[in-house]
VEXLO-103175 format. One line per field, with one value per residue (C-alpha): y, z, x; residue in three letters. Coordinates in nm, 4 decimals. Last residue first. Layout:
// VEXLO-103175
c2: Y|...
c3: Z|...
c1: X|...
koldo: ala|...
This chain:
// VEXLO-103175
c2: 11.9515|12.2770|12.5176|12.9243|13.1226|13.4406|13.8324|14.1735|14.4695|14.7304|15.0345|15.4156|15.3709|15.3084|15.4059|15.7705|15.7714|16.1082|16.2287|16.0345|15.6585|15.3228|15.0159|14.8001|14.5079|14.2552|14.1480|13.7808|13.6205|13.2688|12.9949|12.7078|12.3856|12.1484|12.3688|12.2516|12.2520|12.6490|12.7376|12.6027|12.7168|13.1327|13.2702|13.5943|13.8369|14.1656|14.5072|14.7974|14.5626|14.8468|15.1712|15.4355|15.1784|15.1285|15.2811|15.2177|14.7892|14.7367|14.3590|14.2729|13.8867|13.6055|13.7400|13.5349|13.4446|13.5292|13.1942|13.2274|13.0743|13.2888|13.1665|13.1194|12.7845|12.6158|12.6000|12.6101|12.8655|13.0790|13.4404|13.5481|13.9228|13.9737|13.8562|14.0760|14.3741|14.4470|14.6619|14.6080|14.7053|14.5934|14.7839|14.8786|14.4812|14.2364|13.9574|13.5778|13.3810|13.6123|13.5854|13.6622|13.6665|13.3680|13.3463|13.1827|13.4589|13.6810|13.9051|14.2659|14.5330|14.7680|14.7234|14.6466|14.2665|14.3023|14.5822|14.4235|14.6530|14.6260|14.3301|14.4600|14.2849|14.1132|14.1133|14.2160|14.3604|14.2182|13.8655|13.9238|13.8566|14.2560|14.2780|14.0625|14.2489|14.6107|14.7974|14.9564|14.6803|14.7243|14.4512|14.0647|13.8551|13.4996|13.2673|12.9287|12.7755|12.5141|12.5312|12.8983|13.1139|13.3832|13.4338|13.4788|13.6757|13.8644|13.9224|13.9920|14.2558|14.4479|14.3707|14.5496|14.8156|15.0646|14.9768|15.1483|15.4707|15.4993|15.4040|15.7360|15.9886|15.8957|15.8211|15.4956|15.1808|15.0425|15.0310|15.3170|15.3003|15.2345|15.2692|15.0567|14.7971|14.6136|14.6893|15.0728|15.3062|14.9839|14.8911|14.9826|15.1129|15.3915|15.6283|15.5254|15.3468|14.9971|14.9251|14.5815|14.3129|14.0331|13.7100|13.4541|13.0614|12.8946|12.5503|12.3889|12.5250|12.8092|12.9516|13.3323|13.5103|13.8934|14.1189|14.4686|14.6293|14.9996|15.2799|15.5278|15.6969|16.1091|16.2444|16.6674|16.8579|17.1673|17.0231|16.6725|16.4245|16.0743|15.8533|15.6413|15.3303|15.1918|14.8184|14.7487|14.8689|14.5592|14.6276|14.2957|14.0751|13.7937|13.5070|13.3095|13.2049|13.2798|13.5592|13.6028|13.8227|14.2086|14.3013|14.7073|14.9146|15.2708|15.5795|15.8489|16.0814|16.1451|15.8464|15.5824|15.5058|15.1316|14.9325|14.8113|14.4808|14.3392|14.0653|14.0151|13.9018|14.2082|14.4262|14.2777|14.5809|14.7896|14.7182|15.0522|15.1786|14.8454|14.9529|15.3015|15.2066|15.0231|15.2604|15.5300|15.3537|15.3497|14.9644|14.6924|14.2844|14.1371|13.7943|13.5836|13.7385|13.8640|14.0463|14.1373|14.2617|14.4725|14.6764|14.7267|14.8443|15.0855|15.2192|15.2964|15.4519|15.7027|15.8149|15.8861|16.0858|16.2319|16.3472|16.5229|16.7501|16.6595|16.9923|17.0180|17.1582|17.1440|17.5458|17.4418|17.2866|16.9908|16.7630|16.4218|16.2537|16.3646|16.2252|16.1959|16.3988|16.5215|16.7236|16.7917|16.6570|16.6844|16.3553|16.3762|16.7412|16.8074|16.5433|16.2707|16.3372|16.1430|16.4744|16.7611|16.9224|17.1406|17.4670|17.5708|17.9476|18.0024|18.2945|18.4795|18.7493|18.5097|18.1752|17.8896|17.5020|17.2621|17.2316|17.1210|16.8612|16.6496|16.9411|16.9551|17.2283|17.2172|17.5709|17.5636|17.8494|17.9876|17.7013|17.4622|17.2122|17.2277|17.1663|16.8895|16.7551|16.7322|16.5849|16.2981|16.2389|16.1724|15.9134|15.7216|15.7411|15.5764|15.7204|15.5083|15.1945|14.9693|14.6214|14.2555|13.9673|13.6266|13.3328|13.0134|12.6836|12.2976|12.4739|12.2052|12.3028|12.7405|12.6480|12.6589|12.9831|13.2416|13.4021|13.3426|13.2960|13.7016|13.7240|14.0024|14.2527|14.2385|14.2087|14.5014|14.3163|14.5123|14.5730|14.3525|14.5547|14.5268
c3: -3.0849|-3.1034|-2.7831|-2.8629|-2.6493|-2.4749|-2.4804|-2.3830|-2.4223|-2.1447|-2.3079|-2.1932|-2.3379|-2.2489|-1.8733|-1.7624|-1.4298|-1.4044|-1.3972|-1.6917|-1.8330|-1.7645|-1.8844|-1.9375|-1.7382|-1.9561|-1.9456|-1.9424|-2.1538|-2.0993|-2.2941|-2.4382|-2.4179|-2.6534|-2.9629|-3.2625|-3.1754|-3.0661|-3.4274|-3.5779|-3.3184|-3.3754|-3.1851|-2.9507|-2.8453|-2.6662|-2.5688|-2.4244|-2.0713|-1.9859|-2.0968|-1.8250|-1.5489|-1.8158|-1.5574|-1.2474|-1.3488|-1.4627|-1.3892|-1.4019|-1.4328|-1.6201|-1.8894|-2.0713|-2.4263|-2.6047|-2.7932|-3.1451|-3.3191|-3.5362|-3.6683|-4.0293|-3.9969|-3.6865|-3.4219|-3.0982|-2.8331|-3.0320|-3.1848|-3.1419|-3.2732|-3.1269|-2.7909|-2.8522|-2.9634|-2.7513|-2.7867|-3.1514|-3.2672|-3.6217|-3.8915|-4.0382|-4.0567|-3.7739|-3.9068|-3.8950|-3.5547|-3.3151|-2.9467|-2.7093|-2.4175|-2.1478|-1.8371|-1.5227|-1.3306|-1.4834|-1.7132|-1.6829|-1.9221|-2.0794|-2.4595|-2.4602|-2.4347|-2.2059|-2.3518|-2.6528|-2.9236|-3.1102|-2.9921|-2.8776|-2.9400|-2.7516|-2.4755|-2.1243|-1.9580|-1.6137|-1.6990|-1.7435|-2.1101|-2.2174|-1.8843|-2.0674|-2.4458|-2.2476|-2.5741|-2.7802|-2.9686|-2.9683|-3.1199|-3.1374|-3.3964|-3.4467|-3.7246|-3.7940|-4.0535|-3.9712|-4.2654|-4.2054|-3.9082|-4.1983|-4.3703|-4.0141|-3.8580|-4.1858|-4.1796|-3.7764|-3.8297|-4.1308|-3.8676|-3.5870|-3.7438|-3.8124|-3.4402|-3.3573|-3.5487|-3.3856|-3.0532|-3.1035|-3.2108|-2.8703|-2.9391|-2.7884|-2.9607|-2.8714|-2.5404|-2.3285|-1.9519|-1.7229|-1.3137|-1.0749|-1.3196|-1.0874|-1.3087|-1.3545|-1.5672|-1.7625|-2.1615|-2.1987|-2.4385|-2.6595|-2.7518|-2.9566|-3.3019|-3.3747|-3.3661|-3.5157|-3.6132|-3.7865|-3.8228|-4.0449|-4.0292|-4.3418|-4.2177|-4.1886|-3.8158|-3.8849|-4.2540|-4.2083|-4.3369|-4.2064|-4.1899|-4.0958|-4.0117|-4.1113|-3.8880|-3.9198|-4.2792|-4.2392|-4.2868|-4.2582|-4.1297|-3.9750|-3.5880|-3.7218|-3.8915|-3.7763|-3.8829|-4.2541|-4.1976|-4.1699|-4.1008|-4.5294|-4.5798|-4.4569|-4.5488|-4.7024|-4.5324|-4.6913|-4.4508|-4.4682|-4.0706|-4.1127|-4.0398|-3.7068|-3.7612|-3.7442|-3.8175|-3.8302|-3.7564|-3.8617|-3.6380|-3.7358|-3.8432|-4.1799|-4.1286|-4.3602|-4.4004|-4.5777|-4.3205|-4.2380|-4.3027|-4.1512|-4.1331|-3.8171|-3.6501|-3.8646|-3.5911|-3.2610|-3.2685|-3.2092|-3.1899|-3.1739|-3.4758|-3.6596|-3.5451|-3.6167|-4.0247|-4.0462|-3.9661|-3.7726|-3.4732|-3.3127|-3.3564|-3.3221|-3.3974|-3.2876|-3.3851|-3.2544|-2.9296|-2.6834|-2.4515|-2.2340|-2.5396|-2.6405|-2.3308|-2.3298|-2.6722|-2.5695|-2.2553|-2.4935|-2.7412|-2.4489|-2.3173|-2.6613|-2.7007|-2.3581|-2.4684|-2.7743|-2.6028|-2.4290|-2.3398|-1.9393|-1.7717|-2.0463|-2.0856|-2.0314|-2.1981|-2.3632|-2.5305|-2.4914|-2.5009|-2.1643|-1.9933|-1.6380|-1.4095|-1.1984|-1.4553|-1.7947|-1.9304|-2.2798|-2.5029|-2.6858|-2.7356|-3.0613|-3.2338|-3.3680|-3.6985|-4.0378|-4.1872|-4.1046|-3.8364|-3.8345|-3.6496|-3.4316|-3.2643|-3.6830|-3.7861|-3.9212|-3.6366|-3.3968|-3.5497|-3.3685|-3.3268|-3.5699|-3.8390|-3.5294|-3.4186|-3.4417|-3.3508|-2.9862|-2.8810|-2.7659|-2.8650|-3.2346|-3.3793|-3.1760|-3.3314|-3.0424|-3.1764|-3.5345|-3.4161|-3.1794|-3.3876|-3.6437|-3.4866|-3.3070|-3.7084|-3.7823|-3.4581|-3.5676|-3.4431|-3.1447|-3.0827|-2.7878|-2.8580|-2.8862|-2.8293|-2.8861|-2.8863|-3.0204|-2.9255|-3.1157|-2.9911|-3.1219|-3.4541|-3.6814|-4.0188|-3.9380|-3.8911|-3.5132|-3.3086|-3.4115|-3.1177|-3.2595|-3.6518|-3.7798|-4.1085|-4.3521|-4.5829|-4.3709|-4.5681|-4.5940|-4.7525|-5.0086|-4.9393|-5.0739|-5.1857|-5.0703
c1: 20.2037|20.3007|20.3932|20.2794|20.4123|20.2684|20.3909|20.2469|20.3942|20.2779|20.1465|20.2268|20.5501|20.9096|20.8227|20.9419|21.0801|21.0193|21.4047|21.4645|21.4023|21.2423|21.2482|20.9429|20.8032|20.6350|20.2820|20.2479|19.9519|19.8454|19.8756|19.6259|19.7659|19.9759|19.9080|19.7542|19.3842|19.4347|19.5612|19.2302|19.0142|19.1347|19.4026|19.3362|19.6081|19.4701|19.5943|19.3103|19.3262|19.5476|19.5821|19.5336|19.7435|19.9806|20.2533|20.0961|20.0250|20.3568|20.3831|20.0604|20.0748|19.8633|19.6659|19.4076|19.4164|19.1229|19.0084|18.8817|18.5412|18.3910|17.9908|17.8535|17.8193|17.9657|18.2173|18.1156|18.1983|17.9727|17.9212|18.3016|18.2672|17.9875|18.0432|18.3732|18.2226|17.9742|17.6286|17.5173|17.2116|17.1788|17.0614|17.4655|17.4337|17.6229|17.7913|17.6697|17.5761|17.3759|17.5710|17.2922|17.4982|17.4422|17.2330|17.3374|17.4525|17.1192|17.2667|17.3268|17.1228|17.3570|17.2266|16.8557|16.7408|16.4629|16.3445|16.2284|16.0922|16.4112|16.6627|16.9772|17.3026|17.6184|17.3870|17.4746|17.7772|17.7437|17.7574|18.1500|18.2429|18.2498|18.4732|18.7390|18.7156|18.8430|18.8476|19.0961|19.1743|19.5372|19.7064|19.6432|19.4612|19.6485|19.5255|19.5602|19.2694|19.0148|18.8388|18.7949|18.9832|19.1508|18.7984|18.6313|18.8330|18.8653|18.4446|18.4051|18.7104|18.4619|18.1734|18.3518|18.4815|18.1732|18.1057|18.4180|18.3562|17.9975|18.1711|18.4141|18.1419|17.9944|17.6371|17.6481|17.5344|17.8959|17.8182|18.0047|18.0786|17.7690|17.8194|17.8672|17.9652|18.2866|18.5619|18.4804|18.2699|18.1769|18.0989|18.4786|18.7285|18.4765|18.7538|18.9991|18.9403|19.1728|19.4515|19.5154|19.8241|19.6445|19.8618|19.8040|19.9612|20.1133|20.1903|20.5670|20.5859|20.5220|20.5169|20.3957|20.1144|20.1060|19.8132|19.8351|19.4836|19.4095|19.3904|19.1123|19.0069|18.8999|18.5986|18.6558|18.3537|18.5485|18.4567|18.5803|18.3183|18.3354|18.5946|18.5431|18.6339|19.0348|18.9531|18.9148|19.2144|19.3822|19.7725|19.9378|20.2564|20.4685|20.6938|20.9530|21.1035|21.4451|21.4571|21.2680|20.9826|20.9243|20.5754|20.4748|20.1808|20.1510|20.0164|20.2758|19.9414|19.8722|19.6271|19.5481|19.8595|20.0099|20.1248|20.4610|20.6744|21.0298|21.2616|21.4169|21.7766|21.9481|21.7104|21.9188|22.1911|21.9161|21.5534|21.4210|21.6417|21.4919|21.1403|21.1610|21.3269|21.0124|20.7305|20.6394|20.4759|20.1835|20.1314|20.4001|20.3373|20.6537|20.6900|20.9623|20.9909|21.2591|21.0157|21.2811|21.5482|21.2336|21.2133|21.5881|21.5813|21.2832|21.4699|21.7687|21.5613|21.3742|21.7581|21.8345|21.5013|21.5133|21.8669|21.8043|21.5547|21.1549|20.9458|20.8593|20.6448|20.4103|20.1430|19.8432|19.5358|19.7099|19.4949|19.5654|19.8631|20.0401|20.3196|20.3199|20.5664|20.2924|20.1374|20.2363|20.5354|20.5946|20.6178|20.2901|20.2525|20.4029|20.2249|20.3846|20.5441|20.3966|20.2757|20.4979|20.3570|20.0429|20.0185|19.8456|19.7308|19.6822|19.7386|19.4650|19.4275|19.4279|19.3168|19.1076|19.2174|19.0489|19.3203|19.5894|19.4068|19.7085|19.9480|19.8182|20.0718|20.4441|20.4990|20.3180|20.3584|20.6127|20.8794|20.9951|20.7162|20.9292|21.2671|21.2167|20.9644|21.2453|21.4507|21.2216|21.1838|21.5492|21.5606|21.2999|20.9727|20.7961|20.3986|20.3699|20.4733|20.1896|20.3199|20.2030|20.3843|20.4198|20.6735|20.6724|20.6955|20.7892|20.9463|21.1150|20.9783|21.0466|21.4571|21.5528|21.4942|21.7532|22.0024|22.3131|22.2873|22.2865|22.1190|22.2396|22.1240|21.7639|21.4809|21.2246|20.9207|20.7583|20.3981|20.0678|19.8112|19.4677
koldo: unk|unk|unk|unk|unk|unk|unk|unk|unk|unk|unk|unk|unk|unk|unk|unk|unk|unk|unk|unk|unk|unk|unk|unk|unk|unk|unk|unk|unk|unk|unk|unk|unk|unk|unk|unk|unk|unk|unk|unk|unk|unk|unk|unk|unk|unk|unk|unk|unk|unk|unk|unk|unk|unk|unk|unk|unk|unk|unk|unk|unk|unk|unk|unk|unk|unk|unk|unk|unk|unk|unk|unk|unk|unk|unk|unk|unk|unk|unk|unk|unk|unk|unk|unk|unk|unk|unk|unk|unk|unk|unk|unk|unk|unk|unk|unk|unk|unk|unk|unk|unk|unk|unk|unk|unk|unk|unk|unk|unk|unk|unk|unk|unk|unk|unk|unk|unk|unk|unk|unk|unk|unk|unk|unk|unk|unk|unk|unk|unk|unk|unk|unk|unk|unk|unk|unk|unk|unk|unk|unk|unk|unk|unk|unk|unk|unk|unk|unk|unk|unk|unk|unk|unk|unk|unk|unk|unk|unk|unk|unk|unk|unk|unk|unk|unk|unk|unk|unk|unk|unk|unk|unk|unk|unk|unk|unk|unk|unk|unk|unk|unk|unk|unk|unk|unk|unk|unk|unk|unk|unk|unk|unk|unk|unk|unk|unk|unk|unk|unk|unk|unk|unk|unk|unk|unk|unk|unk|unk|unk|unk|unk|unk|unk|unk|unk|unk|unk|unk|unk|unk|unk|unk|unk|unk|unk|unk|unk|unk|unk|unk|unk|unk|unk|unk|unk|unk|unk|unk|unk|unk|unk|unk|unk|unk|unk|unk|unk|unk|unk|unk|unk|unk|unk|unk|unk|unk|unk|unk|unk|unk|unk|unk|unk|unk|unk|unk|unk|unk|unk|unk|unk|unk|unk|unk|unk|unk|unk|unk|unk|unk|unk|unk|unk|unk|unk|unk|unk|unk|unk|unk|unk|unk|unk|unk|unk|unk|unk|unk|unk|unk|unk|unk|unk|unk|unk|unk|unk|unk|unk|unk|unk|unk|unk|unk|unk|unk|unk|unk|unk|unk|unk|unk|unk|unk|unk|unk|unk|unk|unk|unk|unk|unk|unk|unk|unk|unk|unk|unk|unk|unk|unk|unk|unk|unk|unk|unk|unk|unk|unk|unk|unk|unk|unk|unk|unk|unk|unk|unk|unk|unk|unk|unk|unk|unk|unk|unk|unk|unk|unk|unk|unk|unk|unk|unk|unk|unk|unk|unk|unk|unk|unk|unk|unk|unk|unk|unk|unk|unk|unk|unk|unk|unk|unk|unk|unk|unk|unk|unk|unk|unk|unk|unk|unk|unk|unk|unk|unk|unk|unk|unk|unk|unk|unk|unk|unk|unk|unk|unk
């Protein structure tokens, strides 16, 4: 892992900043995924190039598997590091669309969605007002500072190396005076699955940052991890099965490469009592993997009474095997994998997932929430006065739709020292 250049800011501003890092009694932490934000010079040129007759607003980010007519292709690729084409049009009742688009958009975005889309964001971030932003689906650096505004000289700033070609990179921006030193996780971004031309291509890596809180070096993982496989249950109350991770979903075989490789620097980061916050986009819905409902963390061969998708008794418990899964193992949750015991011990993780507190823009992240998670490991949560809660914050929004900032709600907590 290589450690990345941090982007300093040429000058500090004063009003605003939290005390000096020694004398911190709280910190504030968020998570946001941003919804494929770019800077202003790159929502130029996808407004240039997605106009273009080879592409029309299309799916540019599967782009290489869409068929030719007469050669040509009915796709065309982007730029690499550009959004693709279709993920701002409007498709259907004045929602956005980032999946594949089937039909002609609606509506295509101009100059002025994107200007009216940054000044949404700004106020967005102005009302989560934290001391470390951990941001995925993002472009990189030079985004964040254009999406924090006239507040940006109050951060210092780090982004991920890419794994993707896609603008999928995760940033930290932390109050400046706190000192701090990030490195890209490469380890996180596995191999994908196989496309419909064959091509294996790396996921998402993991951002970590180490920062000196509070006079003690404390690690933060920023995460976003695979798509596709977000829930063990059709629905909240398990009337019908969502996907386990031993699913044959191309998706849940990506995830499940990931979870022992997070398992391992949860582990590293959370040892000898070590203070570590995970948050980002997991991409799965970790709180209805704890209700009884879901089952075992992991299958047992030749035992059907431990098979992935069976409920629990009310007063049974998940089978939460200490020590990281193998590529043999049958894993069916993350989470109760992840965090084999309530109890620390050998060979086991030990981190509390924070639980959220208010739904504040429940129709607009309707789609994505409970996707977004901030966990602190046993270390960390022995050094705070109480364990927090999570508040989602309501976003701006924008444009004849009503467009919200993104289609994730940021979510926020604070961290009080003892």
């Amino acid at each position: 892992m290589k450690k990345i250049l941090i982007a300093m800011a040429a000058a500090v501003a004063t009003v605003g900043l939290i005390s000096t890092a020694s004398a911190q009694s709280a910190l504030t932490v968020a998570s946001f995924n941003m919804g494929w934000w770019m800077s202003q010079a790159q929502n130029a040129q996808v407004l240039e190039q997605c106009a273009q007759p080879t592409r029309q607003w299309c799916d540019t980010r599967y782009a290489d598997s869409w068929p030719r007519v007469n050669g040509q292709p009915v796709c065309e690729p982007t730029t690499p590091g550009l959004a693709p084409c279709n993920a701002f049009a409007v498709y259907d009742s004045g929602l956005s669309s980032r999946a594949t688009a089937t039909t002609a958009p609606l509506q295509v975005p101009t100059a002025a969605f994107f200007a009216a889309r940054q000044r949404a964001m700004l106020a967005t971030l102005r009302r989560v007002d934290a001391d470390v932003f951990a941001l995925q689906e993002i472009s990189g650096v030079a985004a964040a500072r254009e999406a924090l505004g006239n507040l940006a000289n109050q951060y210092q700033f780090c982004e991920s190396e890419v794994a993707s070609p896609q603008a999928q990179k995760l940033v930290f921006a932390w109050r400046a005076n706190i000192q701090g030193a990030c490195k890209t996780d490469m380890n996180i971004a596995v191999d994908d699955e196989p496309d419909s031309q064959g091509t294996v291509r790396k996921v998402r890596p993991a951002l970590v940052a180490t920062l000196q809180v509070a006079g003690k070096p404390m690690h933060f993982v920023n995460l976003h991890l695979k798509s596709g496989c977000a829930s063990p249950a059709g629905d909240g109350f398990y009337t019908y099965q969502g996907d386990y991770l031993d699913s044959d979903r191309p998706a849940c075989k990506t995830l499940r490469r990931q979870v022992p490789v997070l398992e391992g620097l949860m582990k590293s980061l959370a040892a000898n009592g070590g203070q570590a916050v995970v948050l980002g986009d997991f991409n799965r819905k970790l709180d209805m993997e704890m209700n009884f409902r879901a089952g075992h963390a992991r299958a047992v061969p030749g035992n059907p009474a431990v098979r992935c998708g069976l409920p629990l008794k009310r007063e049974e418990r998940s089978n939460n095997p200490p020590g990281i899964a193998t590529p043999a193992d049958t894993v069916c949750l993350m989470w109760p994998e992840i965090n084999d015991d309530p109890n620390t011990g050998p060979g086991t993780t030990n981190y509390t997932l924070l639980r959220r507190y208010a739904q504040r823009d429940g129709e607009r992240c309707a789609r994505n929430d409970g996707l977004d998670h901030i966990t602190v490991s046993a270390g960390l949560r022995n050094a705070l006065v109480f364990v927090p809660q999570v508040e989602e914050v309501d976003m701006a929004t924008f444009g004849q739709h009503k467009e919200a900032a993104s289609d994730h709600c940021p979510l926020r907590t604070t961290l009080k020292f003892k």
